[in-house]
PASEBA-1860 file (N, C-alpha, C; in nm, 3 decimals):
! residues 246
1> XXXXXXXX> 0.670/-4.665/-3.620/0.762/-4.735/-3.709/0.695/-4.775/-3.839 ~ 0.576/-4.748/-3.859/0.516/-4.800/-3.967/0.545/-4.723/-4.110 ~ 0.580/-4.814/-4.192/0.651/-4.761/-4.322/0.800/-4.762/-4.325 ~ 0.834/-4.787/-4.250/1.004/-4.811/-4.194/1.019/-4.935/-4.303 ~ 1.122/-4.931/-4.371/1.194/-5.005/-4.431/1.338/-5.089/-4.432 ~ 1.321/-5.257/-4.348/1.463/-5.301/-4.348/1.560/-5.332/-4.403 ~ 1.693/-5.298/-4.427/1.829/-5.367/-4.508/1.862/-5.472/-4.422 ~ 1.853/-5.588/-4.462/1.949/-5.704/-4.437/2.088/-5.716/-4.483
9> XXXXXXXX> 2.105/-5.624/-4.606/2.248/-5.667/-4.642/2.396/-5.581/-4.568 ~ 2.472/-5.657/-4.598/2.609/-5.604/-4.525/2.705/-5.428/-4.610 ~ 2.623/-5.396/-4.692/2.698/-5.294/-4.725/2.876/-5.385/-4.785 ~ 2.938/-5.262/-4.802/3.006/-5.280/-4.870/3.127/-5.258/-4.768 ~ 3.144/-5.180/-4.642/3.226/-5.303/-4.541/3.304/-5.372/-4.493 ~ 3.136/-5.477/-4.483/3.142/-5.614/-4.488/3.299/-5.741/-4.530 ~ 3.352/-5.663/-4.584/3.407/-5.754/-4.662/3.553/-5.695/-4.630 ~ 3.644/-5.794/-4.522/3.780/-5.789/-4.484/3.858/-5.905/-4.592
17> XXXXXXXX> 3.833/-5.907/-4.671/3.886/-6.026/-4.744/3.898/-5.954/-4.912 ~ 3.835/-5.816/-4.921/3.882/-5.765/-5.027/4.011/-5.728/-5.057 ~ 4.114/-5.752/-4.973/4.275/-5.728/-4.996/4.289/-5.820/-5.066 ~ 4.373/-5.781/-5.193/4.413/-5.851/-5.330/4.542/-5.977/-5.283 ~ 4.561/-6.084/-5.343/4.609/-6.208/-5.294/4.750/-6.135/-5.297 ~ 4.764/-6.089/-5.396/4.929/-6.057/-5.394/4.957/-5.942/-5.275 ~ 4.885/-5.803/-5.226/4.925/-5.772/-5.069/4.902/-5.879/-4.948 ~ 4.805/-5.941/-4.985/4.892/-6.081/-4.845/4.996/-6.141/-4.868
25> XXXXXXXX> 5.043/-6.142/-5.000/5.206/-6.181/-5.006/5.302/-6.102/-4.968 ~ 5.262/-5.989/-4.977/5.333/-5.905/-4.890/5.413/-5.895/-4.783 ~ 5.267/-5.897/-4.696/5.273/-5.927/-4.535/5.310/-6.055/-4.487 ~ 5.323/-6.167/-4.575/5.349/-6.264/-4.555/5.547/-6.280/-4.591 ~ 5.543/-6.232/-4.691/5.678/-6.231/-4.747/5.740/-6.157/-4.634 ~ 5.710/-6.075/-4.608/5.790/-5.936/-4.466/5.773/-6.017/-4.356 ~ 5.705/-6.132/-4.303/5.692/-6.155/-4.203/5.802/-6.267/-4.221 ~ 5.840/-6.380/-4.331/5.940/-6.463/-4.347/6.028/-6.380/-4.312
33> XXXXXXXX> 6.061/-6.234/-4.405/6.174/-6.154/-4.365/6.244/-6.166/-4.211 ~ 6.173/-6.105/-4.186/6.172/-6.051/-4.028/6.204/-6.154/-3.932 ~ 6.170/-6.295/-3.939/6.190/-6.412/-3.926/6.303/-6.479/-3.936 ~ 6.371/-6.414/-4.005/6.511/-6.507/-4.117/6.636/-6.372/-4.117 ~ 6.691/-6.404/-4.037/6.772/-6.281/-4.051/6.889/-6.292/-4.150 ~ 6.878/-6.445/-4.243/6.967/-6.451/-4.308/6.924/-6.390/-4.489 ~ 6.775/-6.320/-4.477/6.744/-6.298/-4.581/6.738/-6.173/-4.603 ~ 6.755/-6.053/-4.755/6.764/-5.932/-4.703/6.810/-5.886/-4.568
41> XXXXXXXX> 6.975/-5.880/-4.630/7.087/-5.855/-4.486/7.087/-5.725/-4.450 ~ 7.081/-5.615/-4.582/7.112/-5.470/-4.581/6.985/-5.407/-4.497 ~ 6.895/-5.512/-4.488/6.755/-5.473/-4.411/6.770/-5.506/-4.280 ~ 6.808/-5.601/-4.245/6.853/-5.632/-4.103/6.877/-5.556/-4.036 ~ 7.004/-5.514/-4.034/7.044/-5.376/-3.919/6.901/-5.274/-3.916 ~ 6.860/-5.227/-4.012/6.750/-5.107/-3.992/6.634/-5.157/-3.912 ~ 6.617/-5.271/-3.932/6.488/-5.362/-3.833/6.538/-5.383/-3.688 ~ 6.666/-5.415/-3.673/6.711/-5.445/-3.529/6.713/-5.334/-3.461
49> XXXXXXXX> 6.742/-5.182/-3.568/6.746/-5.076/-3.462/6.636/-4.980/-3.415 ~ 6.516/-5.069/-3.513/6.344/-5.040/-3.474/6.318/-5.042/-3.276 ~ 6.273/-4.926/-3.216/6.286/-4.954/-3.132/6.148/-5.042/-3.073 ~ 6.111/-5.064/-3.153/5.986/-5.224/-3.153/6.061/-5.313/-3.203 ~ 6.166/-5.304/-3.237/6.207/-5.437/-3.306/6.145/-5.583/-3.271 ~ 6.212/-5.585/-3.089/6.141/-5.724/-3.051/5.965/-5.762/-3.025 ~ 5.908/-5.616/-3.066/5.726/-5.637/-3.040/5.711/-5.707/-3.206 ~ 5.788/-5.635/-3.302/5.793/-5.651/-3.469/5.816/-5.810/-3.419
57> XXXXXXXX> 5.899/-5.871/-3.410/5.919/-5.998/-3.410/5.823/-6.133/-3.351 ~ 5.817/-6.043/-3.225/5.710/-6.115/-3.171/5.582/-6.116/-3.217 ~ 5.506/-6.019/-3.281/5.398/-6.017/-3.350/5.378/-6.074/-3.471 ~ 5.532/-6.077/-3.570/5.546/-6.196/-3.657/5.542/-6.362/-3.621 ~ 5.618/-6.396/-3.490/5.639/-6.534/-3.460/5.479/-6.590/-3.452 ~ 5.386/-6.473/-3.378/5.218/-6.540/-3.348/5.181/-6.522/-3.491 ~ 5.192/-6.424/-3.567/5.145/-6.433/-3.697/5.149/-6.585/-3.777 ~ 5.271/-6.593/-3.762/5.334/-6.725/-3.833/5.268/-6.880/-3.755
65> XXXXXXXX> 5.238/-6.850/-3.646/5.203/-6.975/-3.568/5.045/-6.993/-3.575 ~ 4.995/-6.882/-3.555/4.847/-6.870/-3.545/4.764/-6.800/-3.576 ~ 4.818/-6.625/-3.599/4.678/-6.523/-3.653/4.701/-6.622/-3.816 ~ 4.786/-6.615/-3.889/4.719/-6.592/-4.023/4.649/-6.749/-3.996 ~ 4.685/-6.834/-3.964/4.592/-6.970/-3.968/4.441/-6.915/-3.883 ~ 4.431/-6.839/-3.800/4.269/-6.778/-3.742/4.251/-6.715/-3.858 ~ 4.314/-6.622/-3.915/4.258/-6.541/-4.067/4.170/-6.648/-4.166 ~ 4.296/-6.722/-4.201/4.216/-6.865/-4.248/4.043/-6.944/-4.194
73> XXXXXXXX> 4.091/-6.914/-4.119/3.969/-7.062/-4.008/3.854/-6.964/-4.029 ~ 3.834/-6.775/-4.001/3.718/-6.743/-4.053/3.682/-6.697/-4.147 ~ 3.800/-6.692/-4.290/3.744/-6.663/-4.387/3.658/-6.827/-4.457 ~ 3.685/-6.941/-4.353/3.623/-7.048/-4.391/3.486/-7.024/-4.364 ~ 3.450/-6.961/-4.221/3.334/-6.972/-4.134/3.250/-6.856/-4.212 ~ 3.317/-6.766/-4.246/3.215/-6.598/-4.344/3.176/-6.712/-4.453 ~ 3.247/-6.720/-4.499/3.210/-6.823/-4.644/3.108/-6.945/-4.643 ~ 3.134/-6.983/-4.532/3.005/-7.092/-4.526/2.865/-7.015/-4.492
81> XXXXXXXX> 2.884/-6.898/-4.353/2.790/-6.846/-4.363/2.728/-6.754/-4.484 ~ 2.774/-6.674/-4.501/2.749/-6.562/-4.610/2.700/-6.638/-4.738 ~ 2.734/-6.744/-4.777/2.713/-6.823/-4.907/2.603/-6.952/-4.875 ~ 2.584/-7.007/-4.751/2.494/-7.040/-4.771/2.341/-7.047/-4.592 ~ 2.409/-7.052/-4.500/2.334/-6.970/-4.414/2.250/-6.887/-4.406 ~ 2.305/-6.767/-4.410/2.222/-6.623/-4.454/2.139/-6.685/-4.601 ~ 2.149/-6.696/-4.671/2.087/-6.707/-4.784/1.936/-6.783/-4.797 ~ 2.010/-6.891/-4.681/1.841/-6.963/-4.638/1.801/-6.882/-4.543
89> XXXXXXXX> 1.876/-6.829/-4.396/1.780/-6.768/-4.315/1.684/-6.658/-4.357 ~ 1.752/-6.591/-4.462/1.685/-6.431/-4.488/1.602/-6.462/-4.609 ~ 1.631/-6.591/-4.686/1.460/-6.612/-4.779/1.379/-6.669/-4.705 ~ 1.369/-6.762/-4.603/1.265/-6.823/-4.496/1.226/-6.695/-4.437 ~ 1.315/-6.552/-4.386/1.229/-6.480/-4.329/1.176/-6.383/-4.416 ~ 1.211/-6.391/-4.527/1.135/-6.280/-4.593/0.990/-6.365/-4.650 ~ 0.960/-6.506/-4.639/0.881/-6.562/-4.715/0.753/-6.527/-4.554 ~ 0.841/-6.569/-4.452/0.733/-6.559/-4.333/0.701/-6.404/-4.278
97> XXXXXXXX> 0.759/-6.280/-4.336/0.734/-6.138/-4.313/0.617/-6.158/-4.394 ~ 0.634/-6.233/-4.537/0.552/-6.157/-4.675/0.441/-6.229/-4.610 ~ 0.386/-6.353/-4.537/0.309/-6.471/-4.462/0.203/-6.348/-4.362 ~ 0.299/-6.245/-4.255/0.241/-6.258/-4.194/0.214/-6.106/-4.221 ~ 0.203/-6.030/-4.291/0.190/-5.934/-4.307/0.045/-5.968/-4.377 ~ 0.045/-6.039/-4.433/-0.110/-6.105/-4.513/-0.191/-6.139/-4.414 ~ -0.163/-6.180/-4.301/-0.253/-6.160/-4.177/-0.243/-6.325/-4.121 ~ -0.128/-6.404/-4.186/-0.095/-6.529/-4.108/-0.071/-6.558/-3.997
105> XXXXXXXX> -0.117/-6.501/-3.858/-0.006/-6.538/-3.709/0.031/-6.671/-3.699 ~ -0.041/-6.804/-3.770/0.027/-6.900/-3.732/0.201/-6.918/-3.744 ~ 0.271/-6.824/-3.829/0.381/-6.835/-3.893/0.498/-6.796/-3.739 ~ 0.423/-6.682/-3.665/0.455/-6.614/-3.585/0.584/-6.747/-3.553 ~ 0.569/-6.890/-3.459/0.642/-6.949/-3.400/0.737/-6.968/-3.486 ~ 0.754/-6.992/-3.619/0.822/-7.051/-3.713/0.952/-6.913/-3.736 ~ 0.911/-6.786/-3.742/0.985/-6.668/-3.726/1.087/-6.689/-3.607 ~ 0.986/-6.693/-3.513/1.079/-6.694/-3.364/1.221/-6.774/-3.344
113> XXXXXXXX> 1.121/-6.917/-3.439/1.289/-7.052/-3.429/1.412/-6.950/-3.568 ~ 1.369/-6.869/-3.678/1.456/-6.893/-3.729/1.545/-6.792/-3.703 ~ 1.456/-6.675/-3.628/1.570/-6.579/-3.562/1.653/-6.587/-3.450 ~ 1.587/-6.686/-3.431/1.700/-6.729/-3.274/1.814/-6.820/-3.344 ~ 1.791/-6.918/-3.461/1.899/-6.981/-3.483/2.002/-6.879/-3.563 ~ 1.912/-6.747/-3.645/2.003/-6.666/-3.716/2.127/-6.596/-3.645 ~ 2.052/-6.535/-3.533/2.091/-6.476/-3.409/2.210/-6.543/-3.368 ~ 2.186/-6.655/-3.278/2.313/-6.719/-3.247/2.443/-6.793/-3.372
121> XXXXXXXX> 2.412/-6.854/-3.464/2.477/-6.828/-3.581/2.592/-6.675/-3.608 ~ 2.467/-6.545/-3.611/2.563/-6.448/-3.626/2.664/-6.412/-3.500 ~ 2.581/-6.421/-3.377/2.670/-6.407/-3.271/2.769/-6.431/-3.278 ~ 2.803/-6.618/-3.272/2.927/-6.676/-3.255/3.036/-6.639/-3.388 ~ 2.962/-6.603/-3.522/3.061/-6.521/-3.652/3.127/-6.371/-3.549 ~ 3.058/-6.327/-3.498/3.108/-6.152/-3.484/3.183/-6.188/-3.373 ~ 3.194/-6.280/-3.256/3.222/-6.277/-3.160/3.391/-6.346/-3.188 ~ 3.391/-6.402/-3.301/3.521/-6.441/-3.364/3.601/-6.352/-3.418
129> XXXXXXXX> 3.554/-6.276/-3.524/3.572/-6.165/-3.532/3.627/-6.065/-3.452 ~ 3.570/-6.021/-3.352/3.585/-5.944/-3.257/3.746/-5.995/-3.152 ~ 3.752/-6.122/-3.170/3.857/-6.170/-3.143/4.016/-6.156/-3.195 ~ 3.982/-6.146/-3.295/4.072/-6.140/-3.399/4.100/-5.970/-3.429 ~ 4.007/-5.875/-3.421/4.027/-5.748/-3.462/4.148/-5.674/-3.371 ~ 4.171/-5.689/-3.269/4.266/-5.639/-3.172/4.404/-5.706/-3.189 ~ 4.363/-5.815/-3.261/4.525/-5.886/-3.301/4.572/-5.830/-3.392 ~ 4.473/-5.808/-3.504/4.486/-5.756/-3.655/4.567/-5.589/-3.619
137> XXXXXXXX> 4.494/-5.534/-3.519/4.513/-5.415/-3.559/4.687/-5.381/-3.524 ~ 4.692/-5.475/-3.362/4.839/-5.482/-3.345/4.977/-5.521/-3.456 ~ 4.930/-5.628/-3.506/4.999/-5.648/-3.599/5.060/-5.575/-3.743 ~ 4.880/-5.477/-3.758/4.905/-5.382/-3.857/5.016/-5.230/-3.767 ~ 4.990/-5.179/-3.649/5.073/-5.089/-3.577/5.179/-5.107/-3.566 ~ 5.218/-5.237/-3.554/5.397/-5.272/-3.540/5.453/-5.276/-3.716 ~ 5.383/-5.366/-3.793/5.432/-5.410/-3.880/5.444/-5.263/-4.007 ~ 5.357/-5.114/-3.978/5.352/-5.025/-4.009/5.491/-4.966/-4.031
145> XXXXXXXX> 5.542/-4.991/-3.866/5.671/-4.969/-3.868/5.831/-4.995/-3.891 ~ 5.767/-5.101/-3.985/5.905/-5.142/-4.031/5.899/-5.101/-4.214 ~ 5.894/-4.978/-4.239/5.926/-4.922/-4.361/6.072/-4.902/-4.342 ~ 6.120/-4.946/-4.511/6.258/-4.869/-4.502/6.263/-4.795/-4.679 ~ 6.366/-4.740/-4.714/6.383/-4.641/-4.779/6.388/-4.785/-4.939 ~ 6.302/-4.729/-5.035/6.265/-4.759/-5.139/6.471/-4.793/-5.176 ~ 6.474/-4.910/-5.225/6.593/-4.935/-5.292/6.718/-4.953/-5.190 ~ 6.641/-4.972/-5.069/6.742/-5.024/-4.953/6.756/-5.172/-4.962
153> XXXXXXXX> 6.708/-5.254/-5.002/6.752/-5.413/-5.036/6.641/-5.435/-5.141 ~ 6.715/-5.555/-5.227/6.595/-5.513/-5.371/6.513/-5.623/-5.313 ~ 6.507/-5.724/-5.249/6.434/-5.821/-5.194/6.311/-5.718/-5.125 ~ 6.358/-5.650/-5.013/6.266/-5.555/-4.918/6.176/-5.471/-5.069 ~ 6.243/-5.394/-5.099/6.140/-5.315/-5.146/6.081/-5.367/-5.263 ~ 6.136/-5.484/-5.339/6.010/-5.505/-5.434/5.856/-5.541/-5.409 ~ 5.849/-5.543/-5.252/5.778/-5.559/-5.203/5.706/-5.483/-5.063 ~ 5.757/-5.331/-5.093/5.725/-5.246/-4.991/5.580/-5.203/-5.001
161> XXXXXXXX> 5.551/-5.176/-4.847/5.368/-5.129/-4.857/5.345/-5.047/-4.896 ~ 5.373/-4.976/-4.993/5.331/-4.878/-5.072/5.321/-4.953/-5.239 ~ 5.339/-5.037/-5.210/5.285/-5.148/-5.340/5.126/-5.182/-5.329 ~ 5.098/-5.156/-5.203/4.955/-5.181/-5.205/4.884/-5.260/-5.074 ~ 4.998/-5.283/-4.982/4.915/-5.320/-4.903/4.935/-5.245/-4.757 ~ 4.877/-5.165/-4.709/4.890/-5.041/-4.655/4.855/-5.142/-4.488 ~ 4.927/-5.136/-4.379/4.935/-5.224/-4.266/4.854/-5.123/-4.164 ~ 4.727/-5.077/-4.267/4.614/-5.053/-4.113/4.516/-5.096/-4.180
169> XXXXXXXX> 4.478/-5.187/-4.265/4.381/-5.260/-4.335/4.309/-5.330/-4.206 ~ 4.387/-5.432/-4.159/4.372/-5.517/-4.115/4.240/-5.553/-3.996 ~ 4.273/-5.484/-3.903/4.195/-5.471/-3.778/4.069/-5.349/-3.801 ~ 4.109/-5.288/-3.915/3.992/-5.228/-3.906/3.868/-5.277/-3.980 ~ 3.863/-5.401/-4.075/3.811/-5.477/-4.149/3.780/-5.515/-4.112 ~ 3.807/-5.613/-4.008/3.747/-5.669/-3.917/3.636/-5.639/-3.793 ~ 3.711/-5.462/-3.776/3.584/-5.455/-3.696/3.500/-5.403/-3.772 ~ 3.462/-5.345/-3.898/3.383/-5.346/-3.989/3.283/-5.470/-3.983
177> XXXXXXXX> 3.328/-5.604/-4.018/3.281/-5.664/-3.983/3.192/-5.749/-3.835 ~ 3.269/-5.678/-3.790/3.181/-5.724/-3.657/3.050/-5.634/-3.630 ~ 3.116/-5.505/-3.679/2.990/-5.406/-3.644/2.854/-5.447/-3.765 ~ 2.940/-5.504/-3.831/2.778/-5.555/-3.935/2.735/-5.664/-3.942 ~ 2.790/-5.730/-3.851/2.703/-5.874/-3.782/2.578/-5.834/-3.662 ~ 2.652/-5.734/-3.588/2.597/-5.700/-3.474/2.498/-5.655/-3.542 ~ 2.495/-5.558/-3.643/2.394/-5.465/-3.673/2.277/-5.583/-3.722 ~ 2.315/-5.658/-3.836/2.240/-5.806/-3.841/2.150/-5.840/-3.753
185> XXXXXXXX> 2.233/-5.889/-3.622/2.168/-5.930/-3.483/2.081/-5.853/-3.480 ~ 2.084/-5.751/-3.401/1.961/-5.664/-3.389/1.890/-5.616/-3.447 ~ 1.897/-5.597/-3.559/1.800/-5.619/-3.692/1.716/-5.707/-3.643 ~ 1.699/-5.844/-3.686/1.705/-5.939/-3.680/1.614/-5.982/-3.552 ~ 1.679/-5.958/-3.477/1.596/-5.990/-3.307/1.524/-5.887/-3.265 ~ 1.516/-5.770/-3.333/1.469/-5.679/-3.257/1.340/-5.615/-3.370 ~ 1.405/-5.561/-3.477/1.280/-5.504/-3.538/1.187/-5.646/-3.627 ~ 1.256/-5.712/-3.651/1.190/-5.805/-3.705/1.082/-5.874/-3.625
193> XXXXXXXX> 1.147/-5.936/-3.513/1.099/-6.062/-3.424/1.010/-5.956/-3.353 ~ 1.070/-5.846/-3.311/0.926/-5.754/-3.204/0.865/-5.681/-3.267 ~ 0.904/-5.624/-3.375/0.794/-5.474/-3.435/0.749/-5.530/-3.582 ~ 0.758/-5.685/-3.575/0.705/-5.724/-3.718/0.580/-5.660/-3.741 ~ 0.435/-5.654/-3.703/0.310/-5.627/-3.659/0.304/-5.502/-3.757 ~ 0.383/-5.394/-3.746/0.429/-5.232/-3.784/0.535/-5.235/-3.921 ~ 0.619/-5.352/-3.957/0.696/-5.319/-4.020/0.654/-5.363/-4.168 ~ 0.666/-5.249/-4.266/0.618/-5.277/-4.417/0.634/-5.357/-4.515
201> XXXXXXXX> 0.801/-5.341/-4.476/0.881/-5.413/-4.587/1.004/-5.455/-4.547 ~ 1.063/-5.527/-4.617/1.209/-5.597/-4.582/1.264/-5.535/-4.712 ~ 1.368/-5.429/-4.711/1.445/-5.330/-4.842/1.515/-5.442/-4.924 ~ 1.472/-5.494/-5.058/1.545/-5.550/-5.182/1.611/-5.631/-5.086 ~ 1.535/-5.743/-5.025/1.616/-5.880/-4.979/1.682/-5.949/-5.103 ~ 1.659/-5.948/-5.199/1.714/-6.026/-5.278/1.864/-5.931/-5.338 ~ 1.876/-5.853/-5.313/2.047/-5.771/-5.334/2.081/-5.739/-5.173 ~ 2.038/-5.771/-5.046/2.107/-5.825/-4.957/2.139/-5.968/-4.957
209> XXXXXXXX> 2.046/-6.034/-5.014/2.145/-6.222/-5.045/2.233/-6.228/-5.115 ~ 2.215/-6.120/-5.206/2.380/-6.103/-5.312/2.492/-6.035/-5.245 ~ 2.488/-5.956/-5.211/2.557/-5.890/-5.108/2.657/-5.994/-5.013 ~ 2.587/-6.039/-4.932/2.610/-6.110/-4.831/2.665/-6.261/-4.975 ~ 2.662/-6.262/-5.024/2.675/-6.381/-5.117/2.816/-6.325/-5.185 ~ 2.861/-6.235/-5.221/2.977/-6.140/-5.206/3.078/-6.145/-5.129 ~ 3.040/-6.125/-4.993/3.124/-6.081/-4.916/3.182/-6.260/-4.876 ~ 3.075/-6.409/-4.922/3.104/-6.520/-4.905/3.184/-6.584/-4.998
217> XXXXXXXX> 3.203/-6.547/-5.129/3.296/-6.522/-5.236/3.431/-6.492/-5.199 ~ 3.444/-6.381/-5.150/3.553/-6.346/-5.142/3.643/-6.410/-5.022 ~ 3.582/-6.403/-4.899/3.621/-6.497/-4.809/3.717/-6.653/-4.895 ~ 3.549/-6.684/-4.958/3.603/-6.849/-5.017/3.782/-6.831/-5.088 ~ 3.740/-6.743/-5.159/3.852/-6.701/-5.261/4.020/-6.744/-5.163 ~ 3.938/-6.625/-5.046/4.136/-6.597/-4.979/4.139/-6.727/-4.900 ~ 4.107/-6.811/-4.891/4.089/-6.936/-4.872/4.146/-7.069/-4.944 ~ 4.128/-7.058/-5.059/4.163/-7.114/-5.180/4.277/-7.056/-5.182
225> XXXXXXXX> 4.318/-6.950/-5.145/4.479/-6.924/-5.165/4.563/-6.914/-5.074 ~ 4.527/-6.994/-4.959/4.593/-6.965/-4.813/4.703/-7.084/-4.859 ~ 4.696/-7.195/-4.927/4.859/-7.256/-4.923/4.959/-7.207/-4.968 ~ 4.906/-7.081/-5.080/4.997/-7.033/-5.093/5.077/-6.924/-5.086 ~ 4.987/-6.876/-4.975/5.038/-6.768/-4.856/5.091/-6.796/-4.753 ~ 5.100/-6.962/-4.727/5.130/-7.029/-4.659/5.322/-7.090/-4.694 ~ 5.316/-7.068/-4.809/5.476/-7.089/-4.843/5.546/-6.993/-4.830 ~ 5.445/-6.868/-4.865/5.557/-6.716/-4.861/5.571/-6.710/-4.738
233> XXXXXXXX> 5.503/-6.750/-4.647/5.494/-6.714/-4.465/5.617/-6.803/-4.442 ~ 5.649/-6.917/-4.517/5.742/-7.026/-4.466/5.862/-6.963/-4.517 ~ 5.878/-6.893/-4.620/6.013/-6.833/-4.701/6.035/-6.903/-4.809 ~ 5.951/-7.026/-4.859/5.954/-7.082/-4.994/5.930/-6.994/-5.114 ~ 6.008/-6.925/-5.161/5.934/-6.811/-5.251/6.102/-6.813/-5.349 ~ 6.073/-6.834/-5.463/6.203/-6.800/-5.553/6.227/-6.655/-5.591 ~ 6.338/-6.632/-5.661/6.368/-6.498/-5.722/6.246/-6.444/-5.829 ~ 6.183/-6.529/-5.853/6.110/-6.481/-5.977/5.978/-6.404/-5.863
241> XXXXXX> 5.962/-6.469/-5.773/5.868/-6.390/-5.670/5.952/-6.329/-5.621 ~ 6.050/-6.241/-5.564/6.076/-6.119/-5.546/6.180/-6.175/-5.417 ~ 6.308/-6.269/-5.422/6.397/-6.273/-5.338/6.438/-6.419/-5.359 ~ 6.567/-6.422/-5.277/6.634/-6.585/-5.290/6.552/-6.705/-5.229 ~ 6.555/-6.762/-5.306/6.507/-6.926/-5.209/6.601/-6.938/-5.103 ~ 6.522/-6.951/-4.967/6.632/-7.018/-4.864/6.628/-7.183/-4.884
END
């Protein structure tokens, strides 16, 4: 392994929170829809005769009750980590690689505590994640299927997924993300903490803290705008946003 070179950063990914604020209005606006049968009427019948109709509904009612508030809760938890977590764990370990590569072993114990706290840190992020990806993806499979024909209710389509928010985003972002926590982890616990002795270099840690400082950005961002993804989910949305106030 000697001369082997590590990436800490998340690639590009990483980052389930790059969907633009206005396609979560989208999915949010379609999910009030779907919800409200008194809104976009000419859409109604074509949704009732979905033969998912009642999985479509039901996957909206949990949407509305709880995934997008879990969407919420870990674009809080990426954001705290990614922005400031990672940022201390991976300069403490790049300061104690650069330590012991100079021929320091006392550092050795000080490595051990910070990969075990990195470690479990990332765990419990991916393992949330991982939670959430099988919801996401369901939600994106049903909700796929409620396209209807461009100019079938002007409410529906001023806001159809071909505006931009395409309903297999979802779950697969997520497991994007999980797979690059994991990859983290074992990074992390494995070539670091066991084959430090052999390993040369840690690859441009300082554009994996940006990186990862990125992907904590953006999180923050859809965060900052969850109240008001939170009204379109409720059906508070006027004509000037794309349908009647109920």
């Amino acid at each position: 392994m000697t001369g082997t070179a590590i990436n800490l950063g998340p690639g590009d990914t990483a980052q389930p929170y790059t969907i633009p604020a206005q396609d979560w209005a989208i999915a949010n606006k379609r999910v009030s829809i779907i919800l409200d049968p008194t809104r976009a009427p000419s859409v109604q019948a074509k949704l009732k005769a979905l033969p998912v109709y009642d999985q479509v509904v039901g996957v909206c009612q949990t949407w509305k009750a709880s995934t997008f508030d879990d969407v919420v809760s870990f674009g809080q938890s990426l954001a705290t980590f990614a922005q400031t977590d990672v940022q201390s764990y991976l300069t403490v370990i790049g300061m104690i690689v650069d330590a012991m590569k100079g021929g320091d072993t006392s550092m050795q114990g000080r490595l051990d505590d910070t990969v075990k706290g990195m470690v479990a840190d990332t765990s419990g992020l991916s393992t949330k994640a991982a939670a959430l990806a099988p919801v996401l993806t369901s939600f994106d499979d049903l909700m796929s299927q409620t396209s209807v024909e461009t100019g079938d209710d002007p409410v529906w389509s001023s806001f159809t997924i071909n505006a931009g928010f395409a309903f297999d985003q979802l779950g697969g972002r997520f497991g994007m993300i999980v797979q690059d926590l994991n990859d983290l982890q074992t990074t992390i616990a494995h070539q670091i903490a066991h084959d430090l002795p052999v390993v040369v270099r840690i690859a441009d840690l300082p554009n994996a803290i940006r990186e990862w400082n990125t992907v904590g950005e953006m999180a923050a961002g859809f965060v900052l705008n969850a109240p008001a993804q939170r009204k379109y989910l409720s059906g508070d949305w006027t004509d000037a946003d794309g349908g009647a106030q109920t």
